[in-house]
C-alpha positions in Angstrom: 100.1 89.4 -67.9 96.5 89.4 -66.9 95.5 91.3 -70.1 97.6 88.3 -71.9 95.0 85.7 -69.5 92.0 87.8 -70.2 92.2 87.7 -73.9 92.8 84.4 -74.2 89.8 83.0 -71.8 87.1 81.7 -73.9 83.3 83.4 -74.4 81.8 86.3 -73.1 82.3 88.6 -70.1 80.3 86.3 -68.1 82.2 83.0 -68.6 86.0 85.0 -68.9 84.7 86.0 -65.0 83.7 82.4 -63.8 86.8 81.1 -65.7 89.2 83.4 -64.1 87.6 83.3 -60.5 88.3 79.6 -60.9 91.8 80.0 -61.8 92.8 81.7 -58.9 91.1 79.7 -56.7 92.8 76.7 -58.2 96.1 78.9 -57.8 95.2 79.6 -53.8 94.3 76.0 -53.3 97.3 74.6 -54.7 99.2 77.3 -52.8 97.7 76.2 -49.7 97.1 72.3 -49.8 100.9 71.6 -51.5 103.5 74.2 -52.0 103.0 75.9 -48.4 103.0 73.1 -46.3 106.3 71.7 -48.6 108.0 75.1 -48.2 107.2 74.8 -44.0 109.5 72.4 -42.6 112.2 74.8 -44.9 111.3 77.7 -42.8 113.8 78.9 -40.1 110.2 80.1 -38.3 109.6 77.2 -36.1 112.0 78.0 -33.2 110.8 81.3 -31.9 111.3 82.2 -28.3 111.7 85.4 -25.8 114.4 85.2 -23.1 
């Protein structure tokens, strides 16, 4: 799969690295700022307690 994304970013080594840094921030940040805090109230992590 990455070998699939890494042919098909566009000019040399240089840009392909910038490009693909960017990506994956862009995948973290969409991780983080939408589908996490979506996926939370879901999450049977909220009542935790030691009796």
């Amino acid at each position: 799969m990455y070998v699939w994304i890494w042919r098909h970013l566009p000019g040399p080594t240089a840009v392909r690295v910038g490009t693909a840094v960017a990506l994956a921030v862009g995948v973290v940040a969409l991780l983080m700022f939408v589908i996490f805090p979506w996926l939370e109230p879901l999450l049977p992590f909220n009542n935790v307690t030691a009796e």
